[in-house]
C-alpha positions as CSV (number, residue, x, y, z in Angstrom):
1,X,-45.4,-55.0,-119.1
2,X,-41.6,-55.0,-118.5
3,X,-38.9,-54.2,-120.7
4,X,-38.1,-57.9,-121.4
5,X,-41.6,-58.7,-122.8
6,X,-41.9,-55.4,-124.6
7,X,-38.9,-55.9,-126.4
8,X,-39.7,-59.7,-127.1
9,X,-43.3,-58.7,-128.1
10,X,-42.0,-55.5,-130.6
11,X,-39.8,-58.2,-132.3
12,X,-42.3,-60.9,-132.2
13,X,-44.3,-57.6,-134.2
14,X,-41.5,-57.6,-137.0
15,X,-41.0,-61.6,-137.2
16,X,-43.8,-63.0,-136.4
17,X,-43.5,-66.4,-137.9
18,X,-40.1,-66.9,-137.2
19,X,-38.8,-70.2,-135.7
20,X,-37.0,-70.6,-133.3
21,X,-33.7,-71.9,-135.3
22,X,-34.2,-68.8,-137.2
23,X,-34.7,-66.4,-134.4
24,X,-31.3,-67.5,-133.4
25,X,-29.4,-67.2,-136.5
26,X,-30.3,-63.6,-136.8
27,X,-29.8,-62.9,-133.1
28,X,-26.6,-65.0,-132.5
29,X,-27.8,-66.1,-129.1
30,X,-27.9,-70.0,-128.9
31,X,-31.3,-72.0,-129.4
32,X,-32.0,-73.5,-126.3
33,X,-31.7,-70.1,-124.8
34,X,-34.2,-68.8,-127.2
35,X,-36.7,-71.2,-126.2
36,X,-36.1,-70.5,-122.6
37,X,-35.8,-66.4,-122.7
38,X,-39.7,-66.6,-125.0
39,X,-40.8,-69.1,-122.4
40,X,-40.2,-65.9,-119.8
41,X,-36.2,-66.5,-118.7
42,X,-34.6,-63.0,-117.3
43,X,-32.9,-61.6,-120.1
44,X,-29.0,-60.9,-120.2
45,X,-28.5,-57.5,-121.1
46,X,-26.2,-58.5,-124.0
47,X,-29.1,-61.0,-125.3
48,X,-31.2,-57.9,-124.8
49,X,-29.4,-55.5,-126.6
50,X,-28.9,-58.6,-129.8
51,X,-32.8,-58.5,-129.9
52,X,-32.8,-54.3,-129.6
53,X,-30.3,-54.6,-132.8
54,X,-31.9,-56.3,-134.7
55,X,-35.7,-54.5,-134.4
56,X,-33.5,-51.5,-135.2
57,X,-31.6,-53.0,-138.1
58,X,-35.1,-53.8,-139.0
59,X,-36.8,-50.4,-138.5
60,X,-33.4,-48.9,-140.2
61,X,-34.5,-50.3,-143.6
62,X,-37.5,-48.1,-143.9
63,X,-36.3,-44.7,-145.3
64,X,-39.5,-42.9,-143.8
65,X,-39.0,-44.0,-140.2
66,X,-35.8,-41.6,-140.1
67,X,-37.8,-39.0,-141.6
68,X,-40.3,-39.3,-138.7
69,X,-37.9,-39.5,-136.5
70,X,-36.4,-36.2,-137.6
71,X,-39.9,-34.8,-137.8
72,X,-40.7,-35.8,-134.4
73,X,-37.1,-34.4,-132.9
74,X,-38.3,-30.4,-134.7
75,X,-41.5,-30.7,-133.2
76,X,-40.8,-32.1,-130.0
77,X,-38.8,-28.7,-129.8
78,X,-40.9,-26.4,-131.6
79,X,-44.3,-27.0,-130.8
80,X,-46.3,-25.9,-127.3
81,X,-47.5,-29.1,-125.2
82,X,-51.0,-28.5,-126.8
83,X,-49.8,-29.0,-130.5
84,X,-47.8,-31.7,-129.2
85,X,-51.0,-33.4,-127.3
86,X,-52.9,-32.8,-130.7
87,X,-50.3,-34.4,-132.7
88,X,-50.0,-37.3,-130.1
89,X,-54.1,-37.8,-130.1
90,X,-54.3,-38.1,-134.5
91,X,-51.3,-40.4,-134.3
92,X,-53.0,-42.8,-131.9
93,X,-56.4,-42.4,-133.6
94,X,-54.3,-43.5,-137.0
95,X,-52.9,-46.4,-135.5
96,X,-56.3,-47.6,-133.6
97,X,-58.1,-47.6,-137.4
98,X,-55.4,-49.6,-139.0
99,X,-55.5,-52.1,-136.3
100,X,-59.0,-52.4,-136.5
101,X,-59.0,-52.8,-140.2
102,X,-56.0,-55.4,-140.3
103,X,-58.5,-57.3,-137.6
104,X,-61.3,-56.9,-140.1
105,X,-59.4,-58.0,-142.8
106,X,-58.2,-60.9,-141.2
107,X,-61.5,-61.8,-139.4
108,X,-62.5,-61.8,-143.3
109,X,-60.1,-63.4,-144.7
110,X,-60.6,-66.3,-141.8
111,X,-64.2,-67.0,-143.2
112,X,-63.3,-66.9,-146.8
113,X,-60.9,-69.6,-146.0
114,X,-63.6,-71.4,-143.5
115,X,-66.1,-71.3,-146.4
């Protein structure tokens, strides 16, 4: 996956149901170019960096996520490459449960609505 999709996907991850009117407000890049840069249009690195922003603006708000960053920084530099492999392996096993249980809970909330 390239750097364009990535960074369209991760804010696709924070706004999902966005339009795309909205999608430009917050972003200041023009509609039409919205449409065309989700329908797979190169990227202009200022229309890149607008989308960057805003995930960060967006990340920003959540006091923990500096925390963790800060966390990550000490033990990045303290830790030997096995603690670090360790730490790398729970992290992933954490996120690979909770995106199994959001699919369960949304396969489950699907039939309850179905029903």
């Amino acid at each position: 996956m390239n750097l364009q999709k990535k960074t369209i996907t991760r804010y696709r991850q924070f706004f999902p149901g966005e339009t795309l009117r909205e999608t430009s407000s917050r972003t200041g890049i023009q509609i039409t170019r919205i449409f065309r840069l989700f329908g797979g249009k190169t990227m202009k690195v200022t229309e890149m960096e607008a989308f960057e922003k805003v995930v960060s603006d967006r990340i920003a708000e959540s006091p923990n996520f500096s925390r963790l960053n800060e966390v990550l920084e000490e033990a990045s530099a303290l830790l030997t490459n096995e603690e670090l492999g360790n730490l790398t392996a729970y992290v992933k096993r954490k996120l690979v449960a909770k995106s199994y249980s959001r699919m369960y809970i949304r396969q489950t909330f699907n039939d309850a609505i179905i029903a």
